[in-house]
N, C-alpha and C positions, 0 to 999 in steps of 0.2 A: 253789642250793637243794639241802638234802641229804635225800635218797630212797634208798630201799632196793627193792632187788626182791625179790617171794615167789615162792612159787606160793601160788594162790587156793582157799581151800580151801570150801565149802558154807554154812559162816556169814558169806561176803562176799557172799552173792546182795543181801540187801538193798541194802546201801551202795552194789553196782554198778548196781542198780535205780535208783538215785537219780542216780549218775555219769554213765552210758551216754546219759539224755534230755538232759539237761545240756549235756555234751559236745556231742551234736549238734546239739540243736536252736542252737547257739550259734558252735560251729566248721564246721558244713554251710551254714549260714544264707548265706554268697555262692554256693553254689553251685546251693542248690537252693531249690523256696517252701516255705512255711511248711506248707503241704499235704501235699506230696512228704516232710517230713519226718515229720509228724504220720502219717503211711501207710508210714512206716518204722518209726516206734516201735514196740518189740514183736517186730515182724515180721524184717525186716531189720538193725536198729538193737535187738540184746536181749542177754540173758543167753543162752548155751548151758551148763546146766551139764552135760551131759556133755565136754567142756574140762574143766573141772576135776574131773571126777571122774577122767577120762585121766590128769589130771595134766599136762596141756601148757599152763593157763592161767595168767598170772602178772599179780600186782599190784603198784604202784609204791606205798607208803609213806612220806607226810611226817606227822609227831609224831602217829601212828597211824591219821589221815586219809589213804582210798586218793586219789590224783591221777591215777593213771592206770592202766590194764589192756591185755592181750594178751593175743594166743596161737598156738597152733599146733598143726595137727590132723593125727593119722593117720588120718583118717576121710575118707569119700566127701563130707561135706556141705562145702560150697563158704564156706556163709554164712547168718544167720540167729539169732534167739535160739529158744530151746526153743516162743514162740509162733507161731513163723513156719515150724515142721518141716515140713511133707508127706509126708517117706519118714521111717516108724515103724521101718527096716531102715538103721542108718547104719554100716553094714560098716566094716571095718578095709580100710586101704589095704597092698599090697607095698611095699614098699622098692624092690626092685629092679625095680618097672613101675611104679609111679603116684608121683604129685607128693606132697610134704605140703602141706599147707593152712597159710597163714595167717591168722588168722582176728580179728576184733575188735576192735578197736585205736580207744581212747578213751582222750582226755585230758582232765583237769578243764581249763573253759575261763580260767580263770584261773593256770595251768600251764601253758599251749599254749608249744610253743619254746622250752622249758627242758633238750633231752636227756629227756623220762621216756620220749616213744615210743620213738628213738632205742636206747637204753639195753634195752628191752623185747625191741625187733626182735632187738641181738644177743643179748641169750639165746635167743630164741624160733629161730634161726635154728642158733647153734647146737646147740641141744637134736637138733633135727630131722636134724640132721647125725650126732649120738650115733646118733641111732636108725637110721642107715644110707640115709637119703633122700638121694639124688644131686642131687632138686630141688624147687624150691617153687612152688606158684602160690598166686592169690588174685583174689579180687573184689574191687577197691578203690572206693572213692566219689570223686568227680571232685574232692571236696577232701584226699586220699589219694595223686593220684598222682604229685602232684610229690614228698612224701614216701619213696611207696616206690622211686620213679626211682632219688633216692638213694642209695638199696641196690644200686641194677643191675637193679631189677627192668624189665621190658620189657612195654608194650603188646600186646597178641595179639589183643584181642577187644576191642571196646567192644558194648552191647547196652544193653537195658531189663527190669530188675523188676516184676512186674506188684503192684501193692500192695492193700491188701483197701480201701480209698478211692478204686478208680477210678482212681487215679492212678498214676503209672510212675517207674520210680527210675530214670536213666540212670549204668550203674556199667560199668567196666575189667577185663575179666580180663588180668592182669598174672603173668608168670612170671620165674622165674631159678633158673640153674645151679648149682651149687655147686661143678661140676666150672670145673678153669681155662678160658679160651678158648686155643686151640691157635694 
């Protein structure tokens, strides 16, 4: 399949809106219930457009249908769509002390395992490198991590989301180096 990557520009929130439930509710669906997911949407599972107004968020493009998105944050927030904020202060991260973020990562589910996330990660990965990040963390969802394994990313943390349904999202904080191993 041939795909292009952008970045995401403010008139994509729609179409990601449409994507992002999509995706999940269809590619999370072994790993979580239907509840779990329904309590993510929005929340958890959303649009951040401050990512795209950064300019770190990017979209996969087949015959002008997006298939898939990502991204990568110099920002403190970990995870979440713009409905799911809490801290209204989402400060800029250092380079030379804190991690960059990766962030979002949704594929049309009839695109899944085609290369677009794939494809996505290495921009997003090297962007963040441009910007002099020595390394990357991220929150992954438990259908995420054999994904980002992948890449080298590593286990650190497993925990629980609290969601505004009662319900608890079990997700991975997951990191990696960019520096070689010695």
């Amino acid at each position: 399949m041939d795909f292009c990557i952008r970045l995401a520009s403010l008139e994509d929130i729609p179409k990601l809106t449409t994507l992002i439930p999509e995706s999940a509710r269809a590619l999370q669906a072994g790993y979580y219930t239907s509840e779990q997911i329904k309590g993510a949407l929005g929340t958890v599972f959303g649009v951040d457009s401050q990512l795209i107004q950064d300019q770190t968020y990017f979209v996969a493009e087949n015959n002008h249908q997006i298939v898939g998105c990502g991204g990568w944050s110099k920002r403190k927030t970990l995870y979440g769509g713009d409905s799911g904020k809490n801290n209204p202060e989402d400060s800029l991260l250092n380079p030379d002390s804190d991690s960059a973020k990766i962030r979002a990562f949704f594929v049309h589910p009839a695109r899944a395992r085609r290369g677009i996330g794939s494809q996505i990660m290495r921009v997003c990965e090297q962007a963040a490198e441009r910007a002099g990040f020595k390394d990357v963390e991220m929150i992954a969802t438990l259908a995420g991590e054999a994904f980002y394994t992948k890449f080298g990313y590593q286990a650190i943390d497993r925990f629980e989301i609290s969601l505004p349904n009662s319900q608890f999202l079990p997700v991975v904080r997951m990191f990696k180096s960019f520096a070689p191993s010695p």
